[in-house]
C-alpha positions in Angstrom: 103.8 132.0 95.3 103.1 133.3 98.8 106.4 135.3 100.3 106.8 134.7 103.9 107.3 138.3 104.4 103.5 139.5 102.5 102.5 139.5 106.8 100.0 136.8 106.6 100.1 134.9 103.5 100.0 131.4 103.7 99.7 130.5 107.4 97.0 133.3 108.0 94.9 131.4 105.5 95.5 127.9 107.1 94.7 129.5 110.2 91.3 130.9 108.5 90.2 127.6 106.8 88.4 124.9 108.1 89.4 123.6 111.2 90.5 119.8 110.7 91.1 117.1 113.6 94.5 118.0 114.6 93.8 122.3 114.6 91.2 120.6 117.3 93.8 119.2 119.6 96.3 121.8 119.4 94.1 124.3 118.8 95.7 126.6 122.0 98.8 126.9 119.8 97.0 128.6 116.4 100.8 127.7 114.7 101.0 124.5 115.8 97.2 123.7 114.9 97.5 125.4 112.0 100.7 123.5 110.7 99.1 120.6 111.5 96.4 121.2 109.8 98.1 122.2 106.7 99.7 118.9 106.4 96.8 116.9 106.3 97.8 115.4 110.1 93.8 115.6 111.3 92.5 114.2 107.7 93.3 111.1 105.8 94.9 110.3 103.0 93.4 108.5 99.9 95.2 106.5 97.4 93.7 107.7 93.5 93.5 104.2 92.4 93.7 100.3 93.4 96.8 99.9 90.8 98.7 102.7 92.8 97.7 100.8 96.2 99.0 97.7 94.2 102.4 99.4 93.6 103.1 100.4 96.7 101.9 98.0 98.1 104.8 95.6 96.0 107.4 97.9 97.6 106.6 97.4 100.8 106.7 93.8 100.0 109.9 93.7 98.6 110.8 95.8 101.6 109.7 93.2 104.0 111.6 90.4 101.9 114.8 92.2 101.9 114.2 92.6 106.1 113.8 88.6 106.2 117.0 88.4 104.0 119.3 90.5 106.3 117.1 88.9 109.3 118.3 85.7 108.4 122.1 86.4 107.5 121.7 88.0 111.1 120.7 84.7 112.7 123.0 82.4 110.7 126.0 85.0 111.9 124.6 84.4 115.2 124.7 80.4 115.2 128.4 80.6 113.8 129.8 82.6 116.3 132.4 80.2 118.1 134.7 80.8 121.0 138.3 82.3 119.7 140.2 80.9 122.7 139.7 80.4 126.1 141.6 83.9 127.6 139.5 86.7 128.8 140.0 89.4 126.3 138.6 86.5 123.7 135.4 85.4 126.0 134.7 89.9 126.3 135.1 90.4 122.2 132.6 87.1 121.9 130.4 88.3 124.5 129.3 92.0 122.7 129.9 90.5 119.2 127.0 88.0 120.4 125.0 91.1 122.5 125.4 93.4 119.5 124.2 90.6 117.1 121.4 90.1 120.0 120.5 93.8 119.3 120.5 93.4 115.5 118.5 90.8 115.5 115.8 92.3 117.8 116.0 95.7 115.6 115.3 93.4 112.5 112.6 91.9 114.0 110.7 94.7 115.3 110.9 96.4 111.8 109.7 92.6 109.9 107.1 93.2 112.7 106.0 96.6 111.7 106.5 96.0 108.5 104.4 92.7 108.2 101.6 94.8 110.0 101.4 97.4 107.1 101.8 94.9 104.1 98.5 93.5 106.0 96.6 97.1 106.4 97.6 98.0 103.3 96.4 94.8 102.0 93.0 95.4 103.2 92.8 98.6 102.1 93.5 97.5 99.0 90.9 95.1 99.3 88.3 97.5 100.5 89.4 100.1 97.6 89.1 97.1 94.7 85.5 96.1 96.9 84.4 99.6 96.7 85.1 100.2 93.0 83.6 97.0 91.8 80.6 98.0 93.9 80.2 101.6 92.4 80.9 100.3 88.8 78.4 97.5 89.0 76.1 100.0 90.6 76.8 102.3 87.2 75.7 99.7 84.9 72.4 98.4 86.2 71.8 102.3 86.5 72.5 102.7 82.8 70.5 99.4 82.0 67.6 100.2 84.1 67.3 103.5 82.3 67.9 102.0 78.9 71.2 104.0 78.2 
């Protein structure tokens, strides 16, 4: 393990690697570059397999059906909010309990929004990943037949 203290250590060799997309950008700042860079923030990331896509994939999923859940217990709260009584103090609380349901239910819909949008990309990735494996393991065995193995 690299101690902070060793005057270099870790950071110094960041800083001395390969310069990735985002040591680019902020490459005027060597520690900010160089953080960045040890994060992985200029690369990509790769999922290992398509049944670890699949899984997360299913959490995101129940994610998104526990948004439309609340989303809708939000809206039906919304349609049931009646009028207390006529006096002002009454027509103020109903006013912000409406504008603060308002606000909820905006909130909920920009994250089933968000959320919709990366059950989709991850789908495709998915897709893509399951495409590419299929192709590389059918491009393995008419290698192995065409060579009699």
């Amino acid at each position: 393990m690299v101690e902070a203290s060793d005057g270099g250590g870790f950071w110094s060799e960041v800083s001395a690697g390969p310069k990735q997309g985002s040591y680019s950008t902020y490459g005027q700042n060597d520690t900010v570059g160089a953080l960045l860079a040890a994060t992985g923030a200029g690369g990509g990331f790769e999922f290992p397999s398509v049944e670890e896509m699949n899984a997360v994939l299913g959490m995101w999923k129940d994610r998104q059906a526990s948004i439309l859940q609340k989303k809708n217990v939000i809206d039906t709260a919304r349609r049931n909010l009646t009028q207390l009584a006529g006096d002002t103090e009454s027509q103020g609380y109903l006013r912000q309990a409406r504008d603060s349901l308002d606000l909820l239910a905006s909130q909920h819909e920009s994250m089933l929004a968000y959320v919709q949008n990366y059950v989709q990309k991850l789908t495709d990735a998915t897709n893509a990943k399951q495409t590419d494996e299929e192709t590389n393991t059918a491009a393995l065995k008419s290698g192995q037949e065409s060579t009699g193995a």
